[in-house]
C-alpha positions as CSV (number, residue, x, y, z in Angstrom):
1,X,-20.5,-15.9,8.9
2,X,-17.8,-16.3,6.2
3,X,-19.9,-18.7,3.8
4,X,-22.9,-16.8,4.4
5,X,-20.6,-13.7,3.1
6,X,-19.3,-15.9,0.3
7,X,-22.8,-17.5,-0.3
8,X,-23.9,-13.4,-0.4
9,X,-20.7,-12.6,-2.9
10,X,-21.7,-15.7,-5.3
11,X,-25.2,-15.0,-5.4
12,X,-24.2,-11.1,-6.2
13,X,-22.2,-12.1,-9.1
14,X,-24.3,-14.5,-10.1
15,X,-27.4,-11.6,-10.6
16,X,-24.3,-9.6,-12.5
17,X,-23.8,-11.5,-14.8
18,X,-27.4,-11.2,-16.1
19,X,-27.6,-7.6,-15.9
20,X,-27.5,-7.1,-19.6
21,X,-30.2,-9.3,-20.4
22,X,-32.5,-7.3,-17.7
23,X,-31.8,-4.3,-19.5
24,X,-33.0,-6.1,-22.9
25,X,-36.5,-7.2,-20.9
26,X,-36.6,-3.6,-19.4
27,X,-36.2,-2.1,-22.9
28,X,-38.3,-4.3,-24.3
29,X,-41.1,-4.1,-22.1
30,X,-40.7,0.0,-22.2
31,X,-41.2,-0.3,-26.3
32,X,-43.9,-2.5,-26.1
33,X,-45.7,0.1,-23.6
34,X,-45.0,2.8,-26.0
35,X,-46.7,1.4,-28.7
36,X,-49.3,0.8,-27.2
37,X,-48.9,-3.3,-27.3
38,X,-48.8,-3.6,-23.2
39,X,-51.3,-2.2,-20.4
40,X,-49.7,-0.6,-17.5
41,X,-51.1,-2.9,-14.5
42,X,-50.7,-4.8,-12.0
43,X,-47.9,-7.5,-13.3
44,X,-46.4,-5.3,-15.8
45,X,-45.6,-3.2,-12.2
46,X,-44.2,-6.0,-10.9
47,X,-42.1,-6.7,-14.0
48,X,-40.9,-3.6,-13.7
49,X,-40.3,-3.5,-10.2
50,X,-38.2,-7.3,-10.1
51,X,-36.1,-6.2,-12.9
52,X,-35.4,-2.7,-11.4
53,X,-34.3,-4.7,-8.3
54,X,-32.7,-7.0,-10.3
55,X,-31.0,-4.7,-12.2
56,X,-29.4,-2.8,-9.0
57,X,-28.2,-5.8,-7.1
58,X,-26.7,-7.2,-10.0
59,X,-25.0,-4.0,-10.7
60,X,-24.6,-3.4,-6.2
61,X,-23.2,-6.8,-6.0
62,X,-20.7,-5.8,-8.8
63,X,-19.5,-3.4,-7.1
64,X,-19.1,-5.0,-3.7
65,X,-17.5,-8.1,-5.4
66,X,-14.9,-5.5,-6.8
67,X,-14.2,-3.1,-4.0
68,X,-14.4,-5.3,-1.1
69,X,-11.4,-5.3,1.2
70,X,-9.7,-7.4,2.9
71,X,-5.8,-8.4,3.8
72,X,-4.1,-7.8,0.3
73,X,-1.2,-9.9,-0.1
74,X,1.4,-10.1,-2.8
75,X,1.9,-12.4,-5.3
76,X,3.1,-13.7,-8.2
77,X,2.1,-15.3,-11.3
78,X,3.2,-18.9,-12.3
79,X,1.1,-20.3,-14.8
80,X,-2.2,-18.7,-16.1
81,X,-5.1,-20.1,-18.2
82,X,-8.0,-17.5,-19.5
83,X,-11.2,-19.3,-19.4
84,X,-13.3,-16.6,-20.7
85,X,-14.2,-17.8,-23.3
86,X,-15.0,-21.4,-23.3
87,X,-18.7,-21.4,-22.0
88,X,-19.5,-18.1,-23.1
89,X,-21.7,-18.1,-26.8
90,X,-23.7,-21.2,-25.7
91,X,-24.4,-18.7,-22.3
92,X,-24.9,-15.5,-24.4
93,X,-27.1,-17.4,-26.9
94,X,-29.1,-18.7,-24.1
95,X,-30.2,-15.0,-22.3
96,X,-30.7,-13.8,-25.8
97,X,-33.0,-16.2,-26.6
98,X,-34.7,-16.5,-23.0
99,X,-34.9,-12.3,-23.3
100,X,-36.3,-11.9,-26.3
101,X,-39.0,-14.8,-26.4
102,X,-40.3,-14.9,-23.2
103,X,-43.8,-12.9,-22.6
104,X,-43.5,-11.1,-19.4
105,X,-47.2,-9.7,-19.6
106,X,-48.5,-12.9,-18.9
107,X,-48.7,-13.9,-15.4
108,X,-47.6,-17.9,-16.8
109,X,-44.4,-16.1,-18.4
110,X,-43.7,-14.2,-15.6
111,X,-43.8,-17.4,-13.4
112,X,-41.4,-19.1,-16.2
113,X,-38.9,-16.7,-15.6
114,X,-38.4,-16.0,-12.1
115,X,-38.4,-20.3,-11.8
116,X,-35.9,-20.2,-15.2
117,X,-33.4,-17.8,-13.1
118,X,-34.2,-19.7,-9.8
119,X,-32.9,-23.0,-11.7
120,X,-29.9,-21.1,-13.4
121,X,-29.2,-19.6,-10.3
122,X,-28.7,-23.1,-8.6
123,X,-26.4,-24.5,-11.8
124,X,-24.8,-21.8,-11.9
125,X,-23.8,-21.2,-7.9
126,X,-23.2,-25.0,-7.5
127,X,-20.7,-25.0,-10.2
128,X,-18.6,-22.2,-9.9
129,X,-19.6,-20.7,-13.6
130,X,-18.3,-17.1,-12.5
131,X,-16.1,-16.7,-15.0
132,X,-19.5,-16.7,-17.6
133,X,-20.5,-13.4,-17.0
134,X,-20.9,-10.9,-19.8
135,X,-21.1,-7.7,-17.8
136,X,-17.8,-8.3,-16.7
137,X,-16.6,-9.2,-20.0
138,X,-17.9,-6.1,-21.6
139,X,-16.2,-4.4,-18.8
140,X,-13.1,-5.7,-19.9
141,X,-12.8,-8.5,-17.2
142,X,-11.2,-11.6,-18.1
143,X,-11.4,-15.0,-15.6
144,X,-7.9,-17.1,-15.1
145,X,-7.1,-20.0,-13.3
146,X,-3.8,-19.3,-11.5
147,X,-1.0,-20.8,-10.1
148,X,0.5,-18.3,-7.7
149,X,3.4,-18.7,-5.1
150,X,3.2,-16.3,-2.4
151,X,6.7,-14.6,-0.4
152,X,7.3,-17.8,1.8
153,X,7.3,-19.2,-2.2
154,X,4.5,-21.4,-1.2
155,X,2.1,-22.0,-4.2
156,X,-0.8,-21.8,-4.5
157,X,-4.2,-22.0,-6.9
158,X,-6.8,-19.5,-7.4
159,X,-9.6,-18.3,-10.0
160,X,-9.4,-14.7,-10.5
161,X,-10.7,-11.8,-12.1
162,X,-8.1,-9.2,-14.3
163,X,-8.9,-6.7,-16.7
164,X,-6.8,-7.0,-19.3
165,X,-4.0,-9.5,-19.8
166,X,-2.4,-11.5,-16.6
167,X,1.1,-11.5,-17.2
168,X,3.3,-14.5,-15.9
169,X,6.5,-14.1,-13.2
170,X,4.3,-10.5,-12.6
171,X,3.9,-9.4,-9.0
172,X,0.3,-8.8,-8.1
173,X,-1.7,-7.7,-5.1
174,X,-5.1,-9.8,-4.5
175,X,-7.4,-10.3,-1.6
176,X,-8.5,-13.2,-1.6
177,X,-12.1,-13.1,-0.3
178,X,-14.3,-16.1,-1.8
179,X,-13.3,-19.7,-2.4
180,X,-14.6,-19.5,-5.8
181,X,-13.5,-16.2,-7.2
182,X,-11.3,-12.9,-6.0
183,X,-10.2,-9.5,-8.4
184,X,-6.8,-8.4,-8.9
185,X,-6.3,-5.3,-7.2
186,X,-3.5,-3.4,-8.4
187,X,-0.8,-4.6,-10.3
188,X,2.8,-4.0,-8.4
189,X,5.7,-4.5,-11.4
């Protein structure tokens, strides 16, 4: 039940993390229907539809990812490394340029784009790339690798979500729910 939970979680922040680039095909799509340069039918429905849906589980999954409880425990910060930023313009470039070329009134584009996502999806779950996800940047989320100790000074390593700066020797309450990824709670001292 826990890796279907975790398989759940990843897949969540997975759709997240393209949430911005659904709003540019939503807008999109809504300009070209006001200017009279798409039909409102059948697929242009659908379009709608998927990236309505899309749009609030991404957004859902967020929010689960973020406020899900569980046993916090306290620890504290060895060593920290941001990884933000090391994947993210060649990621950005590549949903600006999949969201603003791609025909969605075609039933061939449409096709391309759920197998595109289905593709990225796989990469992207299979390898861990949580930390590339530009919703949670522009929230002000930054992704560390951690090395923690815990009370019983065991340490320990982690990948974890923080708004803002992670500060070293800082005591920090986490949950760790997901082997690939957990948020930083609330910050004790």
């Amino acid at each position: 039940m826990k890796k279907i939970k975790n398989i759940a979680k990843d897949l969540s922040l997975f759709l997240s993390a393209f949430v911005p680039m659904f709003v540019l095909i939503f807008i999109k799509l809504v300009i070209d229907m006001l200017n009279n340069n798409l039909s409102f039918n059948v697929l242009n429905s659908l379009n709608f539809a998927t990236l309505i849906l899309l749009i609030g589980f991404g957004i859902g999954g967020l929010i689960w990812n973020i406020k899900s409880t569980g046993k916090a425990i306290e620890i504290e910060i060895i060593s920290k490394e941001n990884i933000t930023d090391k994947h993210f313009l060649g990621y950005f470039s590549l949903f600006v340029l999949f969201a603003l070329q791609l025909n969605l009134a075609l039933v061939s584009g449409y096709c391309l784009f759920v197998i595109i996502m289905i593709f990225i999806g796989i990469v992207y779950i299979k390898n861990s790339l949580f930390y590339i996800n530009p919703l949670l940047n522009i929230m002000g989320y930054n992704f560390y690798d951690v090395t923690y100790k815990v009370k019983n000074g065991e340490e320990k390593e982690a990948k974890i979500f923080h708004k803002g700066d992670l500060k070293i020797n800082a005591k920090y309450f986490v949950n760790i729910k997901n082997d690939n990824f957990t948020f930083i709670d609330t910050k004790k001292s």
